[in-house]
C-alpha positions in Angstrom: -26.6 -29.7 -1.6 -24.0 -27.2 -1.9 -21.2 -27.9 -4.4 -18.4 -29.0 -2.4 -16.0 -29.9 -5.5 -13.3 -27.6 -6.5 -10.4 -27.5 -8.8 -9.6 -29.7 -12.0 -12.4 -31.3 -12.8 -11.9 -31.3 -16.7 -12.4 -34.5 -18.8 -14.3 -36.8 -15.6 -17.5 -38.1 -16.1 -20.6 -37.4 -14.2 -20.5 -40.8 -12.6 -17.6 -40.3 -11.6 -17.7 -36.7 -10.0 -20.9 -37.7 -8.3 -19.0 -40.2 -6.6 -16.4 -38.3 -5.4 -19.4 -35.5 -4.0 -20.9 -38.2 -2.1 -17.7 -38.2 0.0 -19.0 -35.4 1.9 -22.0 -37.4 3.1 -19.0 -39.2 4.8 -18.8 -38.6 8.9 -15.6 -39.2 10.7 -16.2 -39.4 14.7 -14.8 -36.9 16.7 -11.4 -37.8 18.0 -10.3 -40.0 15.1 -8.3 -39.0 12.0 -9.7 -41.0 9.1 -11.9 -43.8 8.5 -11.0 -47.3 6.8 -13.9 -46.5 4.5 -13.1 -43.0 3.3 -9.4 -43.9 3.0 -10.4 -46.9 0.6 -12.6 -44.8 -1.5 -10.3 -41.8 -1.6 -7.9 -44.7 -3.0 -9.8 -46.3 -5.5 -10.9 -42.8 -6.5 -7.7 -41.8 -7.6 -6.5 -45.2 -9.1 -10.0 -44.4 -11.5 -8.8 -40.7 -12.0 -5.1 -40.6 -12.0 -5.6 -37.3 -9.9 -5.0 -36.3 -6.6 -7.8 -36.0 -4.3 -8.0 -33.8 -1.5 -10.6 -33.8 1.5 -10.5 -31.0 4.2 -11.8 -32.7 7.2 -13.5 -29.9 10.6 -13.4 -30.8 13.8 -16.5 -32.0 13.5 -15.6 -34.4 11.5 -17.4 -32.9 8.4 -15.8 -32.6 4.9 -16.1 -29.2 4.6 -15.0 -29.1 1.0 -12.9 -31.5 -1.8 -10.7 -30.7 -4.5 -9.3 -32.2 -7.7 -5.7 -31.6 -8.1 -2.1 -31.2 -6.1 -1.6 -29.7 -2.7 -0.1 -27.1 -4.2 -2.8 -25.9 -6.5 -6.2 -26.9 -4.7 -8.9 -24.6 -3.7 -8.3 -23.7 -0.1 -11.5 -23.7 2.1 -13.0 -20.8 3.7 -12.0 -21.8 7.7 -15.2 -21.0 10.1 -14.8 -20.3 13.6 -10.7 -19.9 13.7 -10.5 -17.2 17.1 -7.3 -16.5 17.1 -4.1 -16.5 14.4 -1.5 -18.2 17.3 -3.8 -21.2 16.9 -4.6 -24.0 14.5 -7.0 -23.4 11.8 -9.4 -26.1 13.1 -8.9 -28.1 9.7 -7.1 -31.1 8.7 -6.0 -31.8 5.1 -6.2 -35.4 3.7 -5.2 -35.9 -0.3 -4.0 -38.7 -2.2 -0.9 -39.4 -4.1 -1.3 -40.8 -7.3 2.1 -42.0 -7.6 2.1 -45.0 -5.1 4.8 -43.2 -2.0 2.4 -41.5 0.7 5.6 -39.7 1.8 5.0 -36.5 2.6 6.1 -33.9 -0.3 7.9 -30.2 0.2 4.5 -28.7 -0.6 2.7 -30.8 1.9 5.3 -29.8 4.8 4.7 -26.0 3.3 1.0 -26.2 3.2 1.1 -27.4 6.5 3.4 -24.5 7.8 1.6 -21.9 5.8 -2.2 -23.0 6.7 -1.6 -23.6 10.2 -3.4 -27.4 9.4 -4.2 -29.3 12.2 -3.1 -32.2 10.3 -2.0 -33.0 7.0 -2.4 -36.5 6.1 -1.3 -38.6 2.7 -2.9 -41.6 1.1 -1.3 -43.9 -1.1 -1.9 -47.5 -2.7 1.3 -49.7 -2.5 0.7 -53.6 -2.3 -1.8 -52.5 0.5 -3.1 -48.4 1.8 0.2 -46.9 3.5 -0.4 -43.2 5.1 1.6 -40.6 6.7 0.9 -37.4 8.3 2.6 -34.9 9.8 1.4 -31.7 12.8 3.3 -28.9 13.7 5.1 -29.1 17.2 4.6 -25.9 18.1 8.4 -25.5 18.6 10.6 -23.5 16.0 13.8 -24.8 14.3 16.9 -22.6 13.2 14.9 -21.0 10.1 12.0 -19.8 12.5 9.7 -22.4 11.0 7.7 -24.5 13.1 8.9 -27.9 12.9 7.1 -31.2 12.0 6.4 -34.7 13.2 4.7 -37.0 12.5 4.5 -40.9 10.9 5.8 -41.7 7.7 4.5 -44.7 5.3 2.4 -46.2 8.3 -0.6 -48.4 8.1 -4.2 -46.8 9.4 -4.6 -48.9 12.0 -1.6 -47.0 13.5 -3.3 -43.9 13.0 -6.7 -44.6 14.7 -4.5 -45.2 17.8 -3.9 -41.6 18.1 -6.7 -39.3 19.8 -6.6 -36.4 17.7 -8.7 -34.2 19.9 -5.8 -34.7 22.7 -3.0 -33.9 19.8 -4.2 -30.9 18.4 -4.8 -29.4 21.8 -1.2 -29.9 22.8 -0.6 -28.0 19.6 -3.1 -24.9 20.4 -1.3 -24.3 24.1 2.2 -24.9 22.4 1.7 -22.3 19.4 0.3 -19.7 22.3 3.0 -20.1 24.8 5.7 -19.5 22.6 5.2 -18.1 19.3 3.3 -15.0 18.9 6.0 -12.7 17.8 7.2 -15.4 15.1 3.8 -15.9 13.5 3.5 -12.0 12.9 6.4 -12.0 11.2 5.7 -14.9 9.0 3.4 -12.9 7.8 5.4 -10.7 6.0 7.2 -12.7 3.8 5.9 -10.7 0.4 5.8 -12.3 -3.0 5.1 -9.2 -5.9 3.1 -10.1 -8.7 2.0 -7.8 -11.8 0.9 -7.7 -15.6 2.9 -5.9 -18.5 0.2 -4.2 -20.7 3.0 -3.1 -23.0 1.8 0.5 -22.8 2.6 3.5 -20.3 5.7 5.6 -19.1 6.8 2.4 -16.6 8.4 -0.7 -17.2 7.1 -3.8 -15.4 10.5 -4.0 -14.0 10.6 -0.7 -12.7 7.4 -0.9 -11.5 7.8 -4.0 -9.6 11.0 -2.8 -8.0 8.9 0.5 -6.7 6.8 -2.1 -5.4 9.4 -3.7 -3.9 10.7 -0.7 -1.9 7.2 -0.1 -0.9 6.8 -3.5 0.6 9.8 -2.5 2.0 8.9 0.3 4.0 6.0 -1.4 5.0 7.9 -3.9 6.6 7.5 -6.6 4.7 10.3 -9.4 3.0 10.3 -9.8 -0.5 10.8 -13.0 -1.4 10.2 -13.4 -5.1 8.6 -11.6 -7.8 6.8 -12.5 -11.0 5.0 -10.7 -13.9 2.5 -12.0 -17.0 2.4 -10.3 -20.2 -1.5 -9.6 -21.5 -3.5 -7.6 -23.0 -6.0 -6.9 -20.2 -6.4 -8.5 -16.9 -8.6 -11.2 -16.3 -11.7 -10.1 -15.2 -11.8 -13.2 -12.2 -8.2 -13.7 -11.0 -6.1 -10.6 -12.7 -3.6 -12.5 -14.4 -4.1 -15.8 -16.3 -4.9 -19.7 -14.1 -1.3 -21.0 -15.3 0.4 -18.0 -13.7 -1.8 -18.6 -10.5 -0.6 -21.8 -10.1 3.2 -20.5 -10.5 2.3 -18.2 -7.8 0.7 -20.2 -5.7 4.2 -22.7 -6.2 5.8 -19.4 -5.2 4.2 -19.1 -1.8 4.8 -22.1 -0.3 8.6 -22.9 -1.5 8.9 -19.4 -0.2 6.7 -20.3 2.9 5.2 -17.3 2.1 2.4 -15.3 3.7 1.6 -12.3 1.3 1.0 -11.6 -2.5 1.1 -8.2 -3.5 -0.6 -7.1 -6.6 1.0 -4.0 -8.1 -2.1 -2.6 -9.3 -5.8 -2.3 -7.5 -7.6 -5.3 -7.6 -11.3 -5.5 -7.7 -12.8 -7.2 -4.5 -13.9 -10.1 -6.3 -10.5 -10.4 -8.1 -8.8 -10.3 -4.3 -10.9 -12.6 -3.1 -10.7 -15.5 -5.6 -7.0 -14.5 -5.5 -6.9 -15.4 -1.7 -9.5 -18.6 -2.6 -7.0 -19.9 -5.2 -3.6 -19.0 -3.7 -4.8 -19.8 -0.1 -2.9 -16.4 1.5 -3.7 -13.2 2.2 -3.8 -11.0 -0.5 -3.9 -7.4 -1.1 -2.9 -4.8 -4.0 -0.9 -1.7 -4.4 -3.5 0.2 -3.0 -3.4 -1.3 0.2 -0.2 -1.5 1.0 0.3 2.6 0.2 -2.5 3.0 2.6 -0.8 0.9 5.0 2.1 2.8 5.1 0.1 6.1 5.1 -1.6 4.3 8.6 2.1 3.9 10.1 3.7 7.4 9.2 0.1 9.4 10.0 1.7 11.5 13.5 -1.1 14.2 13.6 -4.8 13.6 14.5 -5.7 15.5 10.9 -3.2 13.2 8.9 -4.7 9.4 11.2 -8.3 10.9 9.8 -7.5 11.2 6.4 -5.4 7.6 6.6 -8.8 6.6 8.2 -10.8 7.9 5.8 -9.2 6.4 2.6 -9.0 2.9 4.5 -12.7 2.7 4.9 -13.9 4.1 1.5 -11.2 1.3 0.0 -12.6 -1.3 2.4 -16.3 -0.8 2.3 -17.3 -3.2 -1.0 -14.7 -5.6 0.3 -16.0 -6.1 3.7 -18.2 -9.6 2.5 -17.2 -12.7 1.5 -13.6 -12.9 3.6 -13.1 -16.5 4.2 -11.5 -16.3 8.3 -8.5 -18.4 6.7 -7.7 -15.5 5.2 -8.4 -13.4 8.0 -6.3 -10.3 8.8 -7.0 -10.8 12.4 -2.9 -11.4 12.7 -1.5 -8.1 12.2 0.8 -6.9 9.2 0.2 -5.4 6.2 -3.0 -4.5 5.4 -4.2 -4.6 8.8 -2.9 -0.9 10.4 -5.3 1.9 10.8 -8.9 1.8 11.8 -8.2 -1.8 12.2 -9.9 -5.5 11.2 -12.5 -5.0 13.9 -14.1 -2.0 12.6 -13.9 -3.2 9.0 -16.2 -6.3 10.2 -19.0 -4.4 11.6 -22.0 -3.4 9.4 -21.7 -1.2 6.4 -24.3 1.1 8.4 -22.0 1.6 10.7 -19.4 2.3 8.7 -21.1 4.8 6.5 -21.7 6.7 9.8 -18.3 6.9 10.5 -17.0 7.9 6.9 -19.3 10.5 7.3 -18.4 11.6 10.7 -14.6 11.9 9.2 -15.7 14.3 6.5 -17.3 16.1 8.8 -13.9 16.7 10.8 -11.7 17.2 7.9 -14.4 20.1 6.1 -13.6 21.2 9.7 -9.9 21.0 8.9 -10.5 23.0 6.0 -12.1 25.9 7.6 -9.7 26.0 9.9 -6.5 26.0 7.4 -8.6 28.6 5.0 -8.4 30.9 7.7 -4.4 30.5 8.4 -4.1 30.9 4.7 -6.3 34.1 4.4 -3.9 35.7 7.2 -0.9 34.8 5.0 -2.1 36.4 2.4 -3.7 40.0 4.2 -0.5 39.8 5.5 1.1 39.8 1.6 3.7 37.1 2.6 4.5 35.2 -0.2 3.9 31.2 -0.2 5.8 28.5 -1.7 4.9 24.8 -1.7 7.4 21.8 -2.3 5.9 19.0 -4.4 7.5 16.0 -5.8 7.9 12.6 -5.8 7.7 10.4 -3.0 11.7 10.5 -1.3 13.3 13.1 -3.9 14.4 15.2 -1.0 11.5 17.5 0.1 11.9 17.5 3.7 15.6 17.5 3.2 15.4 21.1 1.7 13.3 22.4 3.7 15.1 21.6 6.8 18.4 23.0 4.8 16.6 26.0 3.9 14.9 27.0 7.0 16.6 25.0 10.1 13.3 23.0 10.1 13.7 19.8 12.2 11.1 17.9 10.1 12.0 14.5 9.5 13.7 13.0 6.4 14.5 9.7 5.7 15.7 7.7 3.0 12.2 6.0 2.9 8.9 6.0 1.0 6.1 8.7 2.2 8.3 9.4 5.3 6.6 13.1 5.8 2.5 13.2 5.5 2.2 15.8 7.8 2.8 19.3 5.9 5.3 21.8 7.6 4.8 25.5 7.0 8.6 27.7 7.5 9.7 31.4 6.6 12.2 31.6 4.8 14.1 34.4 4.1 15.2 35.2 -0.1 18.9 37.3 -0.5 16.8 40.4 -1.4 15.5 40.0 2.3 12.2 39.3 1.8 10.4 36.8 3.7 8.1 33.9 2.2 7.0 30.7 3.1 8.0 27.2 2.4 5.5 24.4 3.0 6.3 21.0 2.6 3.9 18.2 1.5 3.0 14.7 1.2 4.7 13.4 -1.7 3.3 11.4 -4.9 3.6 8.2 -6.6 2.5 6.4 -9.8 -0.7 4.9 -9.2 -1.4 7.0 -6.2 -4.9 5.9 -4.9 -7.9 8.1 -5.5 -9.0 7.7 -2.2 -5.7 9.1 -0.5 -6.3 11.7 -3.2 -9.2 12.5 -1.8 -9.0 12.6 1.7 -6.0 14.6 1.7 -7.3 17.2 -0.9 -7.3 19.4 2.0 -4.2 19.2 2.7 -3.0 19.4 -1.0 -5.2 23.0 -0.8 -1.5 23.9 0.3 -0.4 23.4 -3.3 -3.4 24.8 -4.9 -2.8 28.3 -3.3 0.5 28.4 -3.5 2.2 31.2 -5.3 5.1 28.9 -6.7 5.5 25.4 -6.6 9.4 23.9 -6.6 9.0 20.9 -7.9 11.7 18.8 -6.1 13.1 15.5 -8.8 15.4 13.0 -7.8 18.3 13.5 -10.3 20.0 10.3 -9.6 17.0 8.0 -10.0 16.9 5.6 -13.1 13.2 7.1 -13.5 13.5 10.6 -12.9 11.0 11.7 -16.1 8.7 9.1 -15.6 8.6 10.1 -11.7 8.6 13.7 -12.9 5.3 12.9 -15.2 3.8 11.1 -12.5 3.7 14.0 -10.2 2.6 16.1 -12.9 -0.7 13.8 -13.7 -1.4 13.8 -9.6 -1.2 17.4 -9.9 -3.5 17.6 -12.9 -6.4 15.3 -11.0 -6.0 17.8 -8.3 -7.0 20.7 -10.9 -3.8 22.2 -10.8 -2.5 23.7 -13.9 -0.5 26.5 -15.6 1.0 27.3 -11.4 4.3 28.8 -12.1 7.0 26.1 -11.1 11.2 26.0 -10.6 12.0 22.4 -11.2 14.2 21.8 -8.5 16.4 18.9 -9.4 17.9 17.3 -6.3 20.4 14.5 -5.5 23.2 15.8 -8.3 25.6 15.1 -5.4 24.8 11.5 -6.5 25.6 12.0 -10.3 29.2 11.7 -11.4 28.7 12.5 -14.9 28.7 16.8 -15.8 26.6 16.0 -19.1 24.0 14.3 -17.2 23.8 17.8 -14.9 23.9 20.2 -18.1 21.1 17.8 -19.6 19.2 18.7 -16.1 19.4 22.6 -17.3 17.9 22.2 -20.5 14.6 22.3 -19.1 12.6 25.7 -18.8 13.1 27.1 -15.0 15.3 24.7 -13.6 18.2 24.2 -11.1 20.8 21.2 -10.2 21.3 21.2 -6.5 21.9 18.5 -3.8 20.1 19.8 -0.3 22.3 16.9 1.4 25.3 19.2 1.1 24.0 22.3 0.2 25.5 22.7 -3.3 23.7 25.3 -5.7 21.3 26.5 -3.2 21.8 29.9 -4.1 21.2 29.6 -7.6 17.4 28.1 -6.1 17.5 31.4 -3.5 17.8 33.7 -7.1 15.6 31.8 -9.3 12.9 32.0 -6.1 13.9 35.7 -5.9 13.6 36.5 -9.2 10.1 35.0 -9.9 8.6 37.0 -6.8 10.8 40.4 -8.3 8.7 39.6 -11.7 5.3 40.0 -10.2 6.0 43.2 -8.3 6.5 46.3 -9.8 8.3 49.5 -7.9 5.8 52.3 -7.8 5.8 55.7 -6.4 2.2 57.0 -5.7 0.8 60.7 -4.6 -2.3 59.7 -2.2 -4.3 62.8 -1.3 -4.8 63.7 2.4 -8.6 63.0 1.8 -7.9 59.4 0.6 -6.5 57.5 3.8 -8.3 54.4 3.1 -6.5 54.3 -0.4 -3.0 54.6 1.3 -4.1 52.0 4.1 -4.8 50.2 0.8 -1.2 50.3 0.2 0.4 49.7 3.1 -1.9 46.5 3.2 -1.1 45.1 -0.2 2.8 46.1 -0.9 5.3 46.7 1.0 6.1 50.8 1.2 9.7 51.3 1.3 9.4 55.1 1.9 7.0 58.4 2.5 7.0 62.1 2.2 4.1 64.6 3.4 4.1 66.7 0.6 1.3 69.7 -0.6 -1.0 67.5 -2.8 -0.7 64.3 -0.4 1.1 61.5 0.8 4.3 60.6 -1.5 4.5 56.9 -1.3 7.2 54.1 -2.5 5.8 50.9 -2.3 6.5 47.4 -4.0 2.9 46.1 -4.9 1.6 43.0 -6.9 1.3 43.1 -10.2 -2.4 41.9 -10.2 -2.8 45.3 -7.3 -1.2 48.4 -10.2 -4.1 48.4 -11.8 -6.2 49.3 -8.4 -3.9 52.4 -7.8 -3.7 53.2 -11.4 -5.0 56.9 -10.8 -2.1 57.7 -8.3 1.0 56.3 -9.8 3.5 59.6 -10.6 6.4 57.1 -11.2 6.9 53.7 -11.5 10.4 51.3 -12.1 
């Protein structure tokens, strides 16, 4: 027989655990809540163990599983069979309480709320077995939580009077009716969790309140947050069984429906996290991806969201207990969707496949725009930076763009090519791109490395900082190792620091300066952009040189050379030729070498 015993088992004696295993062997008949004779063992039990017991009890009336230890830190089961997320979970929770009052606790009431019980029912041993239970009504009170009835400190042969068959389908049809919208929302009450190595750029308490702003955006609440100092993570739950149990304490004072993990989690770490905490959980990972599926407009950026999801999906496909099912919407859930993730890996495969297939073609496609750009000797210019430091905002200052900019995380994915024209009068173009973040996934890396091709044959990067954020280097070295992962090093770069409109302080701005290449501006009201226009000016001015060339008559294709390359500002027929002035490339003199008679 299959272990059915969870939780604190420490210090019991064989005997004694066997005992408490042959519970399961236990039937309760359909219809009725508890039995006289697993109530009295369950009660004897715990007078022998000093522990709390708890029994989750199917439809069936099969124990589907028993723990060792309080409500609010036993073993959840995995829940078989639950169709739909506005219903009950098809399970009914029935514990002991060592402490002689079957009164139902906070965390009972919350563990009901959270796990959608169809019961939970206390057991307690005063003069004589007392019990109380409590259901959900169905009906919401002024918190938006479902309220509870039931029967408190009442004798069992009250409670075999009530058909629970009858009950719990009054329930199903209530919860249905009238509260869809309110269980999707309960499940984005967020609680943040996350370790402190003691090592890297970012504080936990930075990084945690990134997190939060992420959740954020998502659309989720956060509720509380909560960190463990270690020296790695623990290879089965991430952080250490003490902090677990705080956690799991968290979620249901919080009546919480969420943990967040602030870095990726390994499947099996997420799913002993969801066995142990008994809600959905997912990682930092996810939830970017999540976003990513919400802000995704065009049908290239919803394939590359697509593609990420299901390479980050595909080893965690097994082992999802249907209690902690994502079938109710929310975080986690957006993009290709729960009901693809569920099929066969096969199928799945195919489809990853199928996506790569369509972004290569992607990839042609945008190769060929940028090989007209550059036959057409149009300079290009590509904004990078970190996620919200203003991208969009300058480029729609800069060219009249209408692309859209919001005071939000990864608010542009899409990127937006626009000329712009420098003082000089020469035209160039701008493109705007998705931004980064520390701990950006490798698999959004990935799929959007066509897209970020943008960057990589770009002939200046302005690398766009938020000037008024706490973590403006950190954010800048962030950027900076995304860039490095994407093989991009040594591309000439103006660091464009943004936001000074925010920054009271003159030092702080003249600090700004001191690095190489660098401007203060604020796109918001359009201080210093001209000082950007120069700088932008003068690095193109640098890598063209003023040249005036003699082309003989008998070398046309040489002087179509020219006019393709640089830009001719003026011609003269004379005796030996063609008298050119042209503007070329640097890398392009040496090509023309044989026919320069004058050069700037």
């Amino acid at each position: 027989m299959v272990n059915l015993v969870k939780g604190d088992i420490s210090g019991l004696r064989k005997t004694v655990i066997s005992e408490i295993e042959a519970l399961a062997e236990i039937d309760i008949p359909v219809g009725q809540i508890i039995t006289n004779q697993l109530a009295e063992l369950l009660i004897d039990l715990t007078n022998r163990i000093n522990r709390e017991i708890v029994v989750y009890v199917n439809r069936r009336g099969k124990i589907v599983q028993i723990s060792i230890g309080d409500i609010s830190t036993a073993a959840l089961p995995e829940i078989e069979g639950r169709k739909s997320v506005y219903r009950l979970c098809g399970i009914r929770c029935i514990h002991t309480h060592p402490n002689g009052d079957s009164s139902l606790s906070n965390p009972d009431i919350s563990a009901l709320r959270q796990m959608k019980f169809d019961l939970i029912v206390a057991l307690a041993h005063h003069n004589d077995i007392e019990i109380s239970l409590g259901f959900l009504t169905g009906e919401l009170d002024e918190n938006e939580q479902f309220n509870v009835q039931g029967l408190e400190r009442t004798t069992l042969n009250e409670v075999s009077k009530i058909n629970l068959t009858y009950l719990t389908t009054l329930i199903d049809k209530n919860l249905t009716a009238n509260n869809r919208t309110v269980l999707i929302k309960e499940q984005e009450k967020a609680i943040l969790i996350g370790i402190d190595l003691g090592k890297g750029l970012w504080s936990i308490d930075d990084s945690l309140e990134e997190l939060k702003q992420l959740a954020k955006t998502a659309g989720a609440e956060v509720v509380a947050k909560t960190y463990q100092k270690r020296d790695k993570p623990d290879s089965a739950l991430f952080l250490g069984k003490g902090k677990i149990q705080e956690i799991t304490l968290l979620v249901q004072e919080h009546n919480a429906n969420l943990v967040i993990c602030d870095d990726e989690l390994t499947p099996s770490q997420q799913r002993n996290l969801e066995q142990v905490i008994g809600t959905k959980v997912i990682d930092r990972t996810e939830l970017i991806l999540d976003i990513f599926a919400q802000r995704a407009q065009s049908h290239e950026g919803k394939l590359q969201v697509e593609l990420a999801q299901l390479k980050y999906k595909m080893p965690r496909i097994g082992g999802q207990g249907l209690v902690l099912s994502r079938l109710g919407g929310g975080i986690g859930t957006r993009g290709p969707g729960e009901t693809k993730l569920e099929v066969d890996k096969r199928r799945i495969r195919s489809r990853i496949s199928d996506i790569e297939k369509l972004i290569e073609n992607v990839k042609k496609h945008r190769q060929l725009h940028r090989e007209n750009r550059i036959a057409s000797n149009i300079p290009t210019i590509a904004l990078v930076g970190y996620t919200n430091a203003g991208k969009s905002t300058l480029l729609n200052r800069l060219t009249a763009a209408d692309v859209l900019a919001e005071d939000k995380l990864f608010a542009t994915l899409d990127p937006t090519t626009r000329k712009i024209v420098l003082p000089n009068g020469q035209d160039a173009l701008l493109t705007d791109t998705v931004g980064f973040i520390q701990k950006l996934p490798h698999q959004l890396v990935s799929a959007f490395r066509a897209t970020l091709e943008e960057v990589k044959v770009a002939d200046l990067l302005l690398h766009v900082i938020d000037a008024g954020h706490i973590n403006y280097d950190e954010q800048m070295q962030a950027v900076i190792s995304v860039l490095k992962e994407l093989n991009i090093v040594d591309k000439p770069t103006i660091l464009v620091f943004n936001k000074v409109d925010k920054i009271a302080e003159e030092n702080m701005v003249n600090k700004l300066l001191q690095y190489h290449n660098s401007v203060a501006i604020s796109a918001k009201d359009g201080r210093k952009l001209d000082d950007l226009m120069e700088l932008i000016e003068t690095f193109f001015a640098e890598q063209q040189k003023k040249l005036k060339l003699l082309i003989p008559y008998d070398k046309s294709a040489v002087l179509a050379q020219v006019y393709d390359l640089g830009t001719v500002s003026g011609s003269e027929y004379v005796e030996e030729g063609t008298m050119v002035e042209t503007t070329l490339p640097k890398e392009y003199v040496n090509k023309f070498s044989e026919y320069i008679v004058g050069e700037d």
